[in-house]
C-alpha positions as a Markdown table, in Angstrom:
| # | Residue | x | y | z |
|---|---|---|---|---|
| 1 | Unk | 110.5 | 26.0 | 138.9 |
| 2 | Unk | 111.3 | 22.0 | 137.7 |
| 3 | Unk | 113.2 | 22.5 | 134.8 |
| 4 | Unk | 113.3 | 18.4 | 134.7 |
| 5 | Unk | 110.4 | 18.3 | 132.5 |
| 6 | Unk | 110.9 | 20.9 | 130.1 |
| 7 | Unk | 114.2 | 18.9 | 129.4 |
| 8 | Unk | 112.3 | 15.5 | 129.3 |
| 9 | Unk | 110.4 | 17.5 | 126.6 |
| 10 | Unk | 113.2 | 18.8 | 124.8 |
| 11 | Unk | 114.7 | 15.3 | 124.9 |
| 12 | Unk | 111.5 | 13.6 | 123.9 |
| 13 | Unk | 111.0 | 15.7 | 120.5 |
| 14 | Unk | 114.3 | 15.4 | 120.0 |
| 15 | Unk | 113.7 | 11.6 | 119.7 |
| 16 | Unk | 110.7 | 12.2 | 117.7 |
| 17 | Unk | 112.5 | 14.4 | 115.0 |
| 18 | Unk | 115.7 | 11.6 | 115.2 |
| 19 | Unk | 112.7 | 9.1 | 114.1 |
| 20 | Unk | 112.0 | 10.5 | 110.8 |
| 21 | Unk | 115.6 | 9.8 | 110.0 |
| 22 | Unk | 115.9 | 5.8 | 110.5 |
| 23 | Unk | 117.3 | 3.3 | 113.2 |
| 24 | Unk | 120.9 | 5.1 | 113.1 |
| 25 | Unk | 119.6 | 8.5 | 113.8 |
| 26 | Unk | 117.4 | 7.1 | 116.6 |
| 27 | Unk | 120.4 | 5.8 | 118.2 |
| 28 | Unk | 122.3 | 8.9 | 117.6 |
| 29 | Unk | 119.8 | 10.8 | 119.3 |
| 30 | Unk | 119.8 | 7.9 | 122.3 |
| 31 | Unk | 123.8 | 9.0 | 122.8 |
| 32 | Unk | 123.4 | 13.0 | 122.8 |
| 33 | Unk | 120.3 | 13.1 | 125.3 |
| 34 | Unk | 122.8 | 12.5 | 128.1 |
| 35 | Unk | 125.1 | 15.7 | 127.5 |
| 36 | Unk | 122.3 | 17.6 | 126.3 |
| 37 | Unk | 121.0 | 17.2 | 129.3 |
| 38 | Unk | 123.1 | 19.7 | 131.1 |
| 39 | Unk | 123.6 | 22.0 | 128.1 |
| 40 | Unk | 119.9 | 22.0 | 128.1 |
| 41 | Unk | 119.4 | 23.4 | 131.7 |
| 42 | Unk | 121.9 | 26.1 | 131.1 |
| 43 | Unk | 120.1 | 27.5 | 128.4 |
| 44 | Unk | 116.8 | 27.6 | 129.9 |
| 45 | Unk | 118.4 | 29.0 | 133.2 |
| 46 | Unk | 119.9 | 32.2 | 131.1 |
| 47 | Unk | 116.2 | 32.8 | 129.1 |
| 48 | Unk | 115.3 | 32.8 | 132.8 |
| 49 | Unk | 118.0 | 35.1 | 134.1 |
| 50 | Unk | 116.5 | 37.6 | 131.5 |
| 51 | Unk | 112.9 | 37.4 | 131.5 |
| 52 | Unk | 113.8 | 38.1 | 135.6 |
| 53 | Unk | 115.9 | 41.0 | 134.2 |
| 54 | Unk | 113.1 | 42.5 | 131.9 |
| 55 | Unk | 110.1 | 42.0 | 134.2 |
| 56 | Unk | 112.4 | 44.0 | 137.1 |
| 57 | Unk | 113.4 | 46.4 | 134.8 |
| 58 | Unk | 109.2 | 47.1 | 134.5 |
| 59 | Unk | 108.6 | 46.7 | 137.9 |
| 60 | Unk | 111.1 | 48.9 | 139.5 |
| 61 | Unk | 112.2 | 49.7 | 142.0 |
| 62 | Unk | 111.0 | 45.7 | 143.0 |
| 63 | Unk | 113.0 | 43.6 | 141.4 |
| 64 | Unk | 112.8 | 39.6 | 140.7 |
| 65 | Unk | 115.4 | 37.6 | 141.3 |
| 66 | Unk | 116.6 | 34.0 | 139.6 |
| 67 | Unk | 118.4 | 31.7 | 142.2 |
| 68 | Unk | 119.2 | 28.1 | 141.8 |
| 69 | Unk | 118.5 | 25.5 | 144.8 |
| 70 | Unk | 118.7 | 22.4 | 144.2 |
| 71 | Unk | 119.1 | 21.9 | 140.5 |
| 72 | Unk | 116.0 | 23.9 | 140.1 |
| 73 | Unk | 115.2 | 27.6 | 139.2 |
| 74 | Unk | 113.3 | 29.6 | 141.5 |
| 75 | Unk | 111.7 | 33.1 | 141.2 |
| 76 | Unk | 111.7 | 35.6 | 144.2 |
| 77 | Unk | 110.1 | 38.3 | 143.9 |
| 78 | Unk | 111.9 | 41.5 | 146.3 |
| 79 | Unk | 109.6 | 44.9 | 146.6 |
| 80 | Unk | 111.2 | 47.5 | 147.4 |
| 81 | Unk | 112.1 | 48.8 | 151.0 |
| 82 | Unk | 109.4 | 49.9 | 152.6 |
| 83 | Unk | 109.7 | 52.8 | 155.3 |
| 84 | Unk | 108.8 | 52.8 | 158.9 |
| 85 | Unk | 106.1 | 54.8 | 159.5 |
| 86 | Unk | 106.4 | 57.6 | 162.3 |
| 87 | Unk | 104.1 | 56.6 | 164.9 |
| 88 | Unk | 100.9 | 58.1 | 165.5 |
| 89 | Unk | 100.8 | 60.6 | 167.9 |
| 90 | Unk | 98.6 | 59.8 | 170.3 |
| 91 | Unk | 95.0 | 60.7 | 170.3 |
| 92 | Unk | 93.3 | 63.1 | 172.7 |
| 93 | Unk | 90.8 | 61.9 | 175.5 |
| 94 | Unk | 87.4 | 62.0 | 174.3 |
| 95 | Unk | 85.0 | 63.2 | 176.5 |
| 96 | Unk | 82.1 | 61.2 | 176.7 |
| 97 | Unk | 78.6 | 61.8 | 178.3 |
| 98 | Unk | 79.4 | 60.4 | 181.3 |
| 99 | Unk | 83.3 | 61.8 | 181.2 |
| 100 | Unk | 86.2 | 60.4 | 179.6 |
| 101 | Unk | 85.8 | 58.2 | 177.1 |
| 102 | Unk | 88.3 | 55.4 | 175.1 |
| 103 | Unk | 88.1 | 55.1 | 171.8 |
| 104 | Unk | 87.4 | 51.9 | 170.6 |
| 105 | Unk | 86.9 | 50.5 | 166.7 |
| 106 | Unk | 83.6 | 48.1 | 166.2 |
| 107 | Unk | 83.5 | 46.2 | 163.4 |
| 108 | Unk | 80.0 | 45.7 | 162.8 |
| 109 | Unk | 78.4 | 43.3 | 159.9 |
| 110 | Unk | 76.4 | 45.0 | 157.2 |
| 111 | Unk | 72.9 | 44.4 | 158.1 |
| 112 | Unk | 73.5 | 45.1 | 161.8 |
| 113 | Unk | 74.8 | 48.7 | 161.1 |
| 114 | Unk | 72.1 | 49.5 | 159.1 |
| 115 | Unk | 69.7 | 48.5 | 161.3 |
| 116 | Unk | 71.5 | 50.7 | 164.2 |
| 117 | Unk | 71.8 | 53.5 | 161.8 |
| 118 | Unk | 68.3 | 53.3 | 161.4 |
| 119 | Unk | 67.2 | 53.0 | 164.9 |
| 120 | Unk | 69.7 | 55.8 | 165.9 |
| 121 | Unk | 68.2 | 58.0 | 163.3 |
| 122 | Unk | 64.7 | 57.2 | 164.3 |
| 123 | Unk | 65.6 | 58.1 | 168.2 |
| 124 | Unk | 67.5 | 61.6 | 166.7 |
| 125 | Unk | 71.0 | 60.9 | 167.9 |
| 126 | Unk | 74.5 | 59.9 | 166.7 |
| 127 | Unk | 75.2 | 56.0 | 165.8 |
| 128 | Unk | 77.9 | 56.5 | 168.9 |
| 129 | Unk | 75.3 | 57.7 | 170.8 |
| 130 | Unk | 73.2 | 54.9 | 170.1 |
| 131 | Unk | 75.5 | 52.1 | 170.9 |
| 132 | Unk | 76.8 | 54.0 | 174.0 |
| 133 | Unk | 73.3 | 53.8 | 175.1 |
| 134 | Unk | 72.7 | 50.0 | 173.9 |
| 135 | Unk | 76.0 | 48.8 | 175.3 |
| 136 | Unk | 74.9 | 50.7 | 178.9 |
| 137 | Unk | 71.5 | 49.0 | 178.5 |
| 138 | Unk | 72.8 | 45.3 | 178.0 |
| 139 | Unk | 75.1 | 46.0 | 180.9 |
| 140 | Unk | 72.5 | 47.3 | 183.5 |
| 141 | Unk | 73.6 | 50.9 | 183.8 |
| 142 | Unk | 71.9 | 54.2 | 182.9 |
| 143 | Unk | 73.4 | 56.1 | 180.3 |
| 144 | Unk | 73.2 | 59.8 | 181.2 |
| 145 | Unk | 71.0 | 62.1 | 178.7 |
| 146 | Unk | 73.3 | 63.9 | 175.8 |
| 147 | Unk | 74.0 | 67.0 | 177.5 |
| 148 | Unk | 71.9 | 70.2 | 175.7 |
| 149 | Unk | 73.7 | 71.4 | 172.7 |
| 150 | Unk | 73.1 | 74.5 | 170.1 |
| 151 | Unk | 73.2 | 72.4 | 167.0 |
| 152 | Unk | 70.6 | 70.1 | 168.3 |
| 153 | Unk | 69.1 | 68.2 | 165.1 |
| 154 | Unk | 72.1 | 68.9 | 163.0 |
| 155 | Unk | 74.0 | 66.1 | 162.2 |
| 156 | Unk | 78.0 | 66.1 | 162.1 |
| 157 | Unk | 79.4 | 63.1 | 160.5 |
| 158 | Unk | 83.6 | 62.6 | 159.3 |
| 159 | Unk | 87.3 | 62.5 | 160.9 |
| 160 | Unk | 89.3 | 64.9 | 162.4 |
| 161 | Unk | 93.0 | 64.9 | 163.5 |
């Protein structure tokens, strides 16, 4: 953050105010600018030091921090520590209709997985299914035929672990 100009500002009503008050309060005003200058800076860095202080005392546990580089203020903004998450164990083969399988995530855009929920729906089988079948098509191979099941027609849909 450039404090530099909130300073100029400071400086340049202080020069407007020393106007009302005639040439020798204009020049007065021309010798104090210099040293309160620095005086200046310092009080604007401690209203920063405890804004920083109230916003982290709202946002704990993160915490914002005031450091100075440079002659300048600068905000950082530290969350707190965030834990490493245990690994996933790892999933367990899928079988497939032709045999194991590999899991793999498809992102899809909007229109196009409609229109592949629709045709799979319209054929009676599962979206996977479907693209199985459509990515063994565009490939030249033969999917095999879903394997006879009891809950033919019923549809299963969700995530297990």
């Amino acid at each position: 953050m450039e404090m530099t100009r909130y300073v100029d500002e400071l400086q340049r009503q202080l020069s407007l105010a020393a106007a009302a008050g005639g040439q020798d309060a204009v020049e007065l005003a021309g010798r104090l600018t210099a040293p309160l200058d620095a005086a200046a800076r310092l009080v604007l860095l401690e209203a920063l030091s405890d804004a920083a202080g109230e916003i982290s005392a709202e946002i704990a546990p993160a915490a914002v921090d005031l450091r100075l580089r440079g002659g300048e203020a600068e905000f950082v903004v530290a969350g707190p520590p965030t834990p490493t998450p245990a690994p996933a164990p790892p999933a367990p083969p899928v079988v497939g209709e032709q045999g194991p399988a590999t899991r793999t995530t498809l992102r899809l855009p909007d229109h196009l997985k409609s229109q592949a929920e629709t045709a799979a729906a319209r054929e009676g089988v599962s979206v996977n299914t479907w693209l199985v079948r459509a990515v063994a098509s565009a490939l030249g191979e033969q999917a095999a035929p879903p394997a006879a099941r009891s809950d033919a027609g019923r549809r299963v849909t969700g995530w297990v672990r």
